[in-house]
N, CA, C and O atoms as a CHARMM CRD file, in Angstrom:
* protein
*
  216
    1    1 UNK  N     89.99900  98.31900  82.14500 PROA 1      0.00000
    2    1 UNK  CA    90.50400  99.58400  82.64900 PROA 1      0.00000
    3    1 UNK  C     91.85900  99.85000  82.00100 PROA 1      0.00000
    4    1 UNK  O     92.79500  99.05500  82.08400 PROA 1      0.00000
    5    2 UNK  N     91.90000 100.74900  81.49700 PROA 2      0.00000
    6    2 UNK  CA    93.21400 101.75500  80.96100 PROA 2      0.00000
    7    2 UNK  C     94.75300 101.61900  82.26600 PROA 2      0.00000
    8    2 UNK  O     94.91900 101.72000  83.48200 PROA 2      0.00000
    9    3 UNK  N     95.42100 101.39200  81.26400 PROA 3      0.00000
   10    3 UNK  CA    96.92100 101.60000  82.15100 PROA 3      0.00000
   11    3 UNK  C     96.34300 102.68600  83.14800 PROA 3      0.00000
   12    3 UNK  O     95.81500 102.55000  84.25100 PROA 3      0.00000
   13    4 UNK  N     96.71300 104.18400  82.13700 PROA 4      0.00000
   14    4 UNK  CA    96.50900 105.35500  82.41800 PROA 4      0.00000
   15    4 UNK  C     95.76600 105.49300  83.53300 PROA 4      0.00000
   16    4 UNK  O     96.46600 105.91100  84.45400 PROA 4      0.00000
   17    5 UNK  N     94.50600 105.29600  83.87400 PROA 5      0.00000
   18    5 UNK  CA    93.31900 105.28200  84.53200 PROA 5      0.00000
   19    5 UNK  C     93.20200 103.96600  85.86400 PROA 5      0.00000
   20    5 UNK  O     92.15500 103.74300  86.47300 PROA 5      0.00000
   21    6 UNK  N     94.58600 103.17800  86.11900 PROA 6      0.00000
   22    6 UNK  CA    94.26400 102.07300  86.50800 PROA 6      0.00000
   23    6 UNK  C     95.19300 102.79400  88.14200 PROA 6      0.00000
   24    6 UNK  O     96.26700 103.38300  88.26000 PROA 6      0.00000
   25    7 UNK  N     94.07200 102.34400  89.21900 PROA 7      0.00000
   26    7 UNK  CA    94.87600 102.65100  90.26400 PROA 7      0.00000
   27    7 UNK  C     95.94400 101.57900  91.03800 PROA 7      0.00000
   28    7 UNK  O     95.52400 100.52200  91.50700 PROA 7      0.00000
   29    8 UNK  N     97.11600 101.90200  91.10200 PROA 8      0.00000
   30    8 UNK  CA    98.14100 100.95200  91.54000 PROA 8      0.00000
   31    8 UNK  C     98.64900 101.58400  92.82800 PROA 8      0.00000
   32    8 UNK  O     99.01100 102.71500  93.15400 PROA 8      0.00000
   33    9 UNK  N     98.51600 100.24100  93.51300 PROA 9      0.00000
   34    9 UNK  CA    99.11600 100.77200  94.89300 PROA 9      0.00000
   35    9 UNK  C    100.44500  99.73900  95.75100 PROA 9      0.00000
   36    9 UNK  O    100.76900  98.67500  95.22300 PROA 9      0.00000
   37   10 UNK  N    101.03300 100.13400  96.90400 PROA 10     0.00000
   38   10 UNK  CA   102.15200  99.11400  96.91600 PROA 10     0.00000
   39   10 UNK  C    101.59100  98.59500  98.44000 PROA 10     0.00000
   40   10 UNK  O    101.21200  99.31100  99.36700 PROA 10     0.00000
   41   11 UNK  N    101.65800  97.31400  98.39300 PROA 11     0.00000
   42   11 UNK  CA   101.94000  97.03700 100.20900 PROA 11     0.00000
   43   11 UNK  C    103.18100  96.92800 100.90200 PROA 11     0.00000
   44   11 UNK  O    104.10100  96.40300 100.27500 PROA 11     0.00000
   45   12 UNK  N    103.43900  97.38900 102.28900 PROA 12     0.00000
   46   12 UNK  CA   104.56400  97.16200 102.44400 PROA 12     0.00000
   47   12 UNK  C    104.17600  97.25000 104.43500 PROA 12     0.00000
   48   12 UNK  O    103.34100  97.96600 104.98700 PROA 12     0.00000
   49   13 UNK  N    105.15700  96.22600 105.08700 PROA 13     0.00000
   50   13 UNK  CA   104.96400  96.38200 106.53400 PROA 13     0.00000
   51   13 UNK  C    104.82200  97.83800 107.22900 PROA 13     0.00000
   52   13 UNK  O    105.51200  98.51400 106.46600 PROA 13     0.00000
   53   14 UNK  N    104.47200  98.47800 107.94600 PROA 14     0.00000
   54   14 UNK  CA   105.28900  98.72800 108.78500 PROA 14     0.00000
   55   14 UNK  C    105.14800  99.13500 110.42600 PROA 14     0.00000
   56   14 UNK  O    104.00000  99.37900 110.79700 PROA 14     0.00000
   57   15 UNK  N    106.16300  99.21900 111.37400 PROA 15     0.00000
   58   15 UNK  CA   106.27000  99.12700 112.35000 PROA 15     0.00000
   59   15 UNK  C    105.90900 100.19000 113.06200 PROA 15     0.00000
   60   15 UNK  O    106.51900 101.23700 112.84300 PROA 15     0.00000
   61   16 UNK  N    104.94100 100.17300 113.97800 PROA 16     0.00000
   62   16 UNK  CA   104.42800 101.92600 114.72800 PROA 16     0.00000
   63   16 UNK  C    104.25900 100.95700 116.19400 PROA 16     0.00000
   64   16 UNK  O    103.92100  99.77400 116.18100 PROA 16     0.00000
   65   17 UNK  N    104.57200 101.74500 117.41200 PROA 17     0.00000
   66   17 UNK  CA   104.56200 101.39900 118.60800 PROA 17     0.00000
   67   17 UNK  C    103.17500 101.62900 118.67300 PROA 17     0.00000
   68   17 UNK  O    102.41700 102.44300 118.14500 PROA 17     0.00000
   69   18 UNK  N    103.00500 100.41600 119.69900 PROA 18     0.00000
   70   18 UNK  CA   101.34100 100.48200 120.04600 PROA 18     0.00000
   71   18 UNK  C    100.63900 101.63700 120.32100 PROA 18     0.00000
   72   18 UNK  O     99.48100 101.61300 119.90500 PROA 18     0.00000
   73   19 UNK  N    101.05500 102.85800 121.01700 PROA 19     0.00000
   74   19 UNK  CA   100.98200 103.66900 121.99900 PROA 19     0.00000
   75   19 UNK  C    100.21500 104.54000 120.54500 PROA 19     0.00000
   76   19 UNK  O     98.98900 104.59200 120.44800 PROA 19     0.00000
   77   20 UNK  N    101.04600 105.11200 119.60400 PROA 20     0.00000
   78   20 UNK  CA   100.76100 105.34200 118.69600 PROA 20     0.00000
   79   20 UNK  C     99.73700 104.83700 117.34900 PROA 20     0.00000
   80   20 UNK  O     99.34500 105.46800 116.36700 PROA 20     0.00000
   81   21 UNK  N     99.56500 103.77500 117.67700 PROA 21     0.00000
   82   21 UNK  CA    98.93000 102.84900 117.16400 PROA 21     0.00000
   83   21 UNK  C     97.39300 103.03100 117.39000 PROA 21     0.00000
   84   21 UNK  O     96.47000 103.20500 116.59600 PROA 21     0.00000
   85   22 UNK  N     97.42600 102.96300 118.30100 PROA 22     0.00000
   86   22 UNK  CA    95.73600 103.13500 118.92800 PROA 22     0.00000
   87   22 UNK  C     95.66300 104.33500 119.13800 PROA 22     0.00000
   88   22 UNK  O     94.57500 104.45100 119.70300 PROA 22     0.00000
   89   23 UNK  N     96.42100 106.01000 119.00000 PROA 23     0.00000
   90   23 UNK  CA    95.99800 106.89800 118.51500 PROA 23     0.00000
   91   23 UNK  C     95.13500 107.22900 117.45700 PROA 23     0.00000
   92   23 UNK  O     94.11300 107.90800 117.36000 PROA 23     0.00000
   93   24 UNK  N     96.06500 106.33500 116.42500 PROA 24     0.00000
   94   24 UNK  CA    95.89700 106.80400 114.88400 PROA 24     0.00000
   95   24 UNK  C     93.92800 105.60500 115.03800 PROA 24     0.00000
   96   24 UNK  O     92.75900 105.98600 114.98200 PROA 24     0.00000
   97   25 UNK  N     94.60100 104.08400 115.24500 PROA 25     0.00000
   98   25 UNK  CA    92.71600 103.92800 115.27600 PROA 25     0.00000
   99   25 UNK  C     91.74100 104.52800 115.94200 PROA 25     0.00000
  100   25 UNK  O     90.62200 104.31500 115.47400 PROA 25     0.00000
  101   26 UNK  N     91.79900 105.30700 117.01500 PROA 26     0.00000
  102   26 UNK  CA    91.10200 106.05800 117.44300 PROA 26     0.00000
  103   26 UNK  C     90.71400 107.35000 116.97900 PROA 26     0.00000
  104   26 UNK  O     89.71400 107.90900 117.43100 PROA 26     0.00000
  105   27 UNK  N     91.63700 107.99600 115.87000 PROA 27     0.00000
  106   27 UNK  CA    91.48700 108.93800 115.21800 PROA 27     0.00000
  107   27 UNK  C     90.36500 108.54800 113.79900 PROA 27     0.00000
  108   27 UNK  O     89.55800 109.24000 113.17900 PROA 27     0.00000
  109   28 UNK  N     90.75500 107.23600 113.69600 PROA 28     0.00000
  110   28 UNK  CA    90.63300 106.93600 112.05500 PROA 28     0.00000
  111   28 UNK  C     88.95800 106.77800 112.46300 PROA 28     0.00000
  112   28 UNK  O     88.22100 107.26400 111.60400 PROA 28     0.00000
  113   29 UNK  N     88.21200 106.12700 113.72700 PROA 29     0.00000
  114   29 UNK  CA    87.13800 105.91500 113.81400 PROA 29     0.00000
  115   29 UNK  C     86.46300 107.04700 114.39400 PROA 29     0.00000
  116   29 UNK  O     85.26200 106.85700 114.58300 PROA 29     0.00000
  117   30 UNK  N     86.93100 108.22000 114.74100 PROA 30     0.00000
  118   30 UNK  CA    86.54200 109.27300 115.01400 PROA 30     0.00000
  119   30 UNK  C     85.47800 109.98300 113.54600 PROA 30     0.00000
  120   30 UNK  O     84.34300 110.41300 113.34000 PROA 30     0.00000
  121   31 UNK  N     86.89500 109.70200 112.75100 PROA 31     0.00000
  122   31 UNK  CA    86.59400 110.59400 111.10600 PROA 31     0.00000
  123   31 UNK  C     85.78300 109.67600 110.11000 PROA 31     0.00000
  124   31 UNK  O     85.43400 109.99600 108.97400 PROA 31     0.00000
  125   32 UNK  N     85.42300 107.83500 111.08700 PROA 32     0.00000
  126   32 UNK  CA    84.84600 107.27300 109.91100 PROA 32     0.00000
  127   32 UNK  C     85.45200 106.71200 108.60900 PROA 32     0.00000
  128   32 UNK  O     85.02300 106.68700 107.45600 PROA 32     0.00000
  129   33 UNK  N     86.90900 106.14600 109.33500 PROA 33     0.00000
  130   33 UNK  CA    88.10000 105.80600 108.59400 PROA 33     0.00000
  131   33 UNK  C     88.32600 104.31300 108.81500 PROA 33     0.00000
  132   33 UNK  O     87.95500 103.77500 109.85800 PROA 33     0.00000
  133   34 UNK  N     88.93700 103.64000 107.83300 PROA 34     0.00000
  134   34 UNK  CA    90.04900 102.52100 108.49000 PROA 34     0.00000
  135   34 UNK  C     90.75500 103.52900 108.71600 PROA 34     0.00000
  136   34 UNK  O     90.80800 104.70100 108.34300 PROA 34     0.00000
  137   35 UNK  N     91.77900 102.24500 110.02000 PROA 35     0.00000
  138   35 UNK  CA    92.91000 102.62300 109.79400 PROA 35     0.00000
  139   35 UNK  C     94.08700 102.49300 109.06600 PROA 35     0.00000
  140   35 UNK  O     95.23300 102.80700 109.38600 PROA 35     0.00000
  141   36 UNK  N     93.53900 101.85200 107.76000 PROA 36     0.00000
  142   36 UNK  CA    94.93300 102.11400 106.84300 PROA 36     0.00000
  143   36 UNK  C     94.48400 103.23200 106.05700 PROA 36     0.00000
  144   36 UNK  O     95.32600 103.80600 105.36700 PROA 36     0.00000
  145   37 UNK  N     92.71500 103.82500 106.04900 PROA 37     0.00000
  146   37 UNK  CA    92.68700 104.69000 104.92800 PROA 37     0.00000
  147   37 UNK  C     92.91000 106.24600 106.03500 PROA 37     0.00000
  148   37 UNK  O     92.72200 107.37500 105.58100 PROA 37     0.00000
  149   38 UNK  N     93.22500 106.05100 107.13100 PROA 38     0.00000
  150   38 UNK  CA    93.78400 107.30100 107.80500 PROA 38     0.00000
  151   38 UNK  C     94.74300 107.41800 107.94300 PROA 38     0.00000
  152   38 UNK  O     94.87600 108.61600 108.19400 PROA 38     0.00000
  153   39 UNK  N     96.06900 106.76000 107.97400 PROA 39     0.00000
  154   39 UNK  CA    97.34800 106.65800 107.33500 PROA 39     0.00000
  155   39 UNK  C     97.82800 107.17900 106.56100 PROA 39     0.00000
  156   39 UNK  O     98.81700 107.91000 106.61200 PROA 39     0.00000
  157   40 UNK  N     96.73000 106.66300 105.08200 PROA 40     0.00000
  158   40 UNK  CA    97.28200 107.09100 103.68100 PROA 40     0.00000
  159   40 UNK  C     97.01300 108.50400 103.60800 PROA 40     0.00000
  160   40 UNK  O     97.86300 109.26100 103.14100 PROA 40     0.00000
  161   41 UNK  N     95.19600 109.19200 104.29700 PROA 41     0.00000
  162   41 UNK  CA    95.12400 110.50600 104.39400 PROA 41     0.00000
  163   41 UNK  C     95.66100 111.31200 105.13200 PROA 41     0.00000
  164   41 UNK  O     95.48000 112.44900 104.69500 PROA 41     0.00000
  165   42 UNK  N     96.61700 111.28500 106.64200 PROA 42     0.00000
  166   42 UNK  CA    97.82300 111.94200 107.22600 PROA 42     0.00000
  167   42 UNK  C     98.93100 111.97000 106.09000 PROA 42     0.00000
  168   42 UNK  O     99.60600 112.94200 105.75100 PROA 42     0.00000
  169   43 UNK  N     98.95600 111.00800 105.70800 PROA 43     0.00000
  170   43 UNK  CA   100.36400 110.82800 104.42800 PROA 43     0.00000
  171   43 UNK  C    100.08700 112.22500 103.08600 PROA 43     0.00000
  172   43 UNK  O    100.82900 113.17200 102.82400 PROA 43     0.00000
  173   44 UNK  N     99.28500 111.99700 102.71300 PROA 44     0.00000
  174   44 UNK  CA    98.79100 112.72200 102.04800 PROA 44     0.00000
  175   44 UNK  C     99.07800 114.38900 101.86400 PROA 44     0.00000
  176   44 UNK  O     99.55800 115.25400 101.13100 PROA 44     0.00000
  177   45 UNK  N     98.19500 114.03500 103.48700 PROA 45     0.00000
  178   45 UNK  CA    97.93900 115.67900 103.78900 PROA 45     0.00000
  179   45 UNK  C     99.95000 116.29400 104.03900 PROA 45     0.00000
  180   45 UNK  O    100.44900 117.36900 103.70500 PROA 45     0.00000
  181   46 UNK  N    100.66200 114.99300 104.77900 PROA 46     0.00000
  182   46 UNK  CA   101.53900 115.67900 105.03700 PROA 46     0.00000
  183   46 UNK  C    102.71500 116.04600 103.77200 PROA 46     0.00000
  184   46 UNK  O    103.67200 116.81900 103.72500 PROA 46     0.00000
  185   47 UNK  N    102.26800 115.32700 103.05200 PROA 47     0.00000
  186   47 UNK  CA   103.39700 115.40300 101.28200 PROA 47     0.00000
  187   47 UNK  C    102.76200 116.52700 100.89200 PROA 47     0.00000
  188   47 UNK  O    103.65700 117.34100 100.66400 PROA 47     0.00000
  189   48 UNK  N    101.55600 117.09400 100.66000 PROA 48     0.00000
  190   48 UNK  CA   100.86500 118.20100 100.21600 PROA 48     0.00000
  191   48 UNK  C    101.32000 119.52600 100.78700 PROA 48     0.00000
  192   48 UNK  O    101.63700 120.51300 100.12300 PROA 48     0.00000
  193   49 UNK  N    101.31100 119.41500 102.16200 PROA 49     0.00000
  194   49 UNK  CA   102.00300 120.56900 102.69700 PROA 49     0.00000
  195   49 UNK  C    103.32800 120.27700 102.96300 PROA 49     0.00000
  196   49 UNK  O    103.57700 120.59000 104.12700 PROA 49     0.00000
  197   50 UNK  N    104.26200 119.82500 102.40500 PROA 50     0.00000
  198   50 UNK  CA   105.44100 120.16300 102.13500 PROA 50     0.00000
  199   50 UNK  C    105.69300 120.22600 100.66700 PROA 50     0.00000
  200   50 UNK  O    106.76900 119.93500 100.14400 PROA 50     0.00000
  201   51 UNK  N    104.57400 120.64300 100.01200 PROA 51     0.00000
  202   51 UNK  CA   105.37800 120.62700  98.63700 PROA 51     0.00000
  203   51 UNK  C    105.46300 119.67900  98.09800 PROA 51     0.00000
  204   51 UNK  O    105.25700 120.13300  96.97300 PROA 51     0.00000
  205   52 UNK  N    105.65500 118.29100  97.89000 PROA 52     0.00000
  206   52 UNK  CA   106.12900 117.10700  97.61100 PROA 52     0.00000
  207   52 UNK  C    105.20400 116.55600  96.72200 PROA 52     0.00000
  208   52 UNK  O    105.50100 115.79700  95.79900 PROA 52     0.00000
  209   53 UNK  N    104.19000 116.90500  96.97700 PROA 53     0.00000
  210   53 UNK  CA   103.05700 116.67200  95.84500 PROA 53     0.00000
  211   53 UNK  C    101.81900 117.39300  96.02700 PROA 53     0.00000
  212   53 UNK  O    101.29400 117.87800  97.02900 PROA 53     0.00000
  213   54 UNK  N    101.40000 117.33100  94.51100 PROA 54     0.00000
  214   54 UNK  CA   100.21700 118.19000  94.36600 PROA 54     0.00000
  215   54 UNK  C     99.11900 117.98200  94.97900 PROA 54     0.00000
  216   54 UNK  O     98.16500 118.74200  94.81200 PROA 54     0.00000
């Protein structure tokens, strides 16, 4: 696989109160998600609508 073409990603902790926590997994298995890949798609969606990325 090509630099160019190669997907790189970072790990990193982080801290969310439970309460919130079992929102987001309850959301993520709603849509048929992990919950780290419903994370990254709130993240997403929310950099997109601010502009921040395409």
């Amino acid at each position: 696989m090509s630099e160019k073409t190669e997907n790189k990603t970072k790990s990193f902790v982080l801290r969310i109160d439970a309460e919130m926590m079992s929102a987001v997994e309850k959301w993520a298995a709603d849509e048929f998600r992990s919950t780290n890949g419903q994370i990254l798609f709130l993240l997403d969606n929310a950099l997109k609508k601010s502009g921040r990325r395409k």
